[in-house]
N, C-alpha and C positions, 0 to 999 in steps of 0.2 A: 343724680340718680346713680344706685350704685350697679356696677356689673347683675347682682345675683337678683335686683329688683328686674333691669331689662327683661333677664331671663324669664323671669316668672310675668311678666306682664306680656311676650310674646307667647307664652303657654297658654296665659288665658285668652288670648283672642283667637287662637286657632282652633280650642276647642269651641267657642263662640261660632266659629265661618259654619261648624258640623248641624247647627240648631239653626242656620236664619232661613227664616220662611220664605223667602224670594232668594231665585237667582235664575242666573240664565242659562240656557240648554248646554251650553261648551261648559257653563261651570258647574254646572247637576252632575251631567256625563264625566268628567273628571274626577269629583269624587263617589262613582259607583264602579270603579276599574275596579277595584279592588273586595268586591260584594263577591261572596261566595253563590257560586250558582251551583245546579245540579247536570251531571255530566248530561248532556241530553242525547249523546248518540247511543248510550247505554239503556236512555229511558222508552223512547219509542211513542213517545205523548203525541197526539194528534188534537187539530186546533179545533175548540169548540166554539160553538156559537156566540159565545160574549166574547171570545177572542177577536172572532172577525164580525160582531154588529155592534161589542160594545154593548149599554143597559137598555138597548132599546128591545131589548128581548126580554127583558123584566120589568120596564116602566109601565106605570097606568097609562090607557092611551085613550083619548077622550074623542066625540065622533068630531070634533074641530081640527085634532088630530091626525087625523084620515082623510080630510077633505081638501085640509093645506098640503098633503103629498100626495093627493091630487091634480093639486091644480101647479105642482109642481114640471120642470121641464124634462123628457123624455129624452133613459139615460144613452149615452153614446160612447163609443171607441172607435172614432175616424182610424178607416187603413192608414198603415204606415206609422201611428202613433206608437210613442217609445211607451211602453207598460214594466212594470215587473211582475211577473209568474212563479206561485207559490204554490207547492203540492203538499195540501197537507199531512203532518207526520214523518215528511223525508226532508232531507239536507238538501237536498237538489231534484229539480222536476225530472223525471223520467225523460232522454233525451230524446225517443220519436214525439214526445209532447212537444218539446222546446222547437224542434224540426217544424211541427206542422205550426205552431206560432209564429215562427220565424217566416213565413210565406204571408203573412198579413201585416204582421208589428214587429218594432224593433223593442227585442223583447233582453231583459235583466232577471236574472233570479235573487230568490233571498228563499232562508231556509225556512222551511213550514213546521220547525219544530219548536214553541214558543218557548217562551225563556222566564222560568218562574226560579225568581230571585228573592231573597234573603232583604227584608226591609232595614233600612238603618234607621234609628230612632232617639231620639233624645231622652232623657229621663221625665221631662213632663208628659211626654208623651203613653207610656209606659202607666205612668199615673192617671193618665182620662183613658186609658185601655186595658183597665185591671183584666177583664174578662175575657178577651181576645191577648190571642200570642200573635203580637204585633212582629216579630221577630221573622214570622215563617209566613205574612202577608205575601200572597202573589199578587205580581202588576198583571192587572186584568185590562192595559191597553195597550195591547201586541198593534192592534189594530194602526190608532194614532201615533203608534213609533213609528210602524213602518209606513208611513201617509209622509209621517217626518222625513225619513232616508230618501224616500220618492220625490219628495219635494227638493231635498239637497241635489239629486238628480236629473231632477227639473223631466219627469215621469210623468205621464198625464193620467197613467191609471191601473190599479193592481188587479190583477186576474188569481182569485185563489181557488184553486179547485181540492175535491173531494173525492176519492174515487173507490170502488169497492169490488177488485173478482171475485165474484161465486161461484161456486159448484154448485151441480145439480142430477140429481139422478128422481129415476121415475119409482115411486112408491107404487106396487101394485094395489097394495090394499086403500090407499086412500085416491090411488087413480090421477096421479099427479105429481108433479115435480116437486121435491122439497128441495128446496137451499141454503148453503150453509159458505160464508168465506174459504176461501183457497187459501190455505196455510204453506204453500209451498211442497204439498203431499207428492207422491207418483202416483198419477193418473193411467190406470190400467182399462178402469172398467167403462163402459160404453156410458157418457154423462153430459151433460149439456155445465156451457160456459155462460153467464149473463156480470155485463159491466154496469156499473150504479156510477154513477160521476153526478157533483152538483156545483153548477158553477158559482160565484158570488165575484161580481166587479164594484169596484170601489174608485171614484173619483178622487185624486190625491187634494185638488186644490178644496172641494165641497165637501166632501166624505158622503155624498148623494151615493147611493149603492140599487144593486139589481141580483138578483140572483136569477138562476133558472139549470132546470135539469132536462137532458136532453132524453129522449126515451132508451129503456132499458136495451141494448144492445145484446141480443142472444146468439148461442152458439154451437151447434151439435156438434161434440166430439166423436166422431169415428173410432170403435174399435180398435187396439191394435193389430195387424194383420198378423194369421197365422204363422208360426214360424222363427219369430223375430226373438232375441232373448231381452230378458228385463229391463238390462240397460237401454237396448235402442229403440225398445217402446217410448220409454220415458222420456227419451232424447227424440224424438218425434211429436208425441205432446205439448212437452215444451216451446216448441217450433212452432207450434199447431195455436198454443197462446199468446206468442206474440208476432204472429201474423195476425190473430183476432183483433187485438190492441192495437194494433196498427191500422186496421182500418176503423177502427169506433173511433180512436183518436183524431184520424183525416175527418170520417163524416161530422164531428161532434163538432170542432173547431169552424169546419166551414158552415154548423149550421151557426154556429156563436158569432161567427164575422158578418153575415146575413140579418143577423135580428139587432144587433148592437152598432153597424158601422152609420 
């Protein structure tokens, strides 16, 4: 065999290795280093529910279904168990969260901002996918990756939570509070604060899951005091919302270590 055959016969196997239908997770992850992702600290993506359940949020579910998770075992997170804690839409859990976890579990993060990646594809591939741009496919299982990391970790269980501050102010004419997300505005005028958080835990070794949401957590802002100029109202408010956070977060957590341990 001559030199320039070698050559061309080491060519064609490696684009060969790019199309085989099996391989294993170190050799998958090996060749996706190099997949173009989207910056995601620029994008701001928050994880949606296929993310973290997966197609069971879109399967047909039959009453045999519902009967066999049922008679399923009732889910838990013994104290002390190592978890990892995920907030979603942030790179890292807000740390009085991570604080009031760390008082029951030994607790890991990972980022809550999923990772929608650029598919690689073979040419046949391309051809049974005339109609779909297989190219700009999202991996729709953020979920079973990170079940995988936790497993490498030897994790017994992912805690990912949701959380949402509102604003609120009193509508005279409709005689009630409307609400609307806190954008990070200056809070001047007399308003009320309310916290929305929904927990969902996920067993690393079963992928058995539980979710639950703890009651809205409200909060009346006080006025700023006569007197005071714009700045240190503002810087008073502030103050004033994450003292709020601070205790939804303690109550919320001890009431999730009470229902789940």
């Amino acid at each position: 065999m001559s030199f320039r055959d070698a050559i061309i016969l080491s060519l064609m196997s490696l684009s060969l290795v790019g199309c085989m239908s099996k391989s294993s997770i170190d050799a998958k992850k090996t060749g996706m280093a190099s997949a173009k992702t989207i910056n995601s600290k620029d994008s701001g993506i928050h994880l949606t529910d296929k993310d973290i359940f997966g197609n069971e949020t879109t399967l047909a579910v039959s009453e045999e279904d519902i009967q066999a998770a049922l008679e399923g075992e009732e889910f838990s997170v013994p104290l002390n168990s190592h978890v990892i804690l995920v907030q979603s839409g942030s790179r890292a859990p807000e740390s009085i969260m991570q604080q009031e976890m760390n008082k029951y579990y030994v607790v890991a993060t990972f980022s809550g901002i999923p990772d929608r990646q650029k598919k690689a594809t073979c040419n046949k591939d391309k051809n049974k996918e005339e109609n779909q741009d297989v190219t700009t496919a999202e991996n729709m299982n953020w979920m079973q990756a990170l079940r995988f990391v936790a497993a490498k970790g030897h994790q017994k269980a992912i805690i990912v939570y949701q959380d949402t501050l509102q604003t609120g102010k009193y509508d005279s004419a409709l005689k009630s509070t409307v609400w609307s997300d806190y954008k990070n505005e200056k809070l001047t005028d007399a308003i009320s604060l309310r916290y929305l958080v929904r927990f969902t835990l996920v067993d690393v070794a079963t992928g058995e899951w539980a979710t639950w949401s703890p009651v809205n957590y409200e909060y009346k802002v006080l006025p700023p005091l006569s007197g005071k100029t714009q700045a240190s109202a503002s810087d008073v408010t502030e103050q004033q919302i994450m003292q709020f956070k601070q205790r939804a977060y303690t109550s919320m957590v001890k009431d999730l270590v009470n229902r789940y341990q």
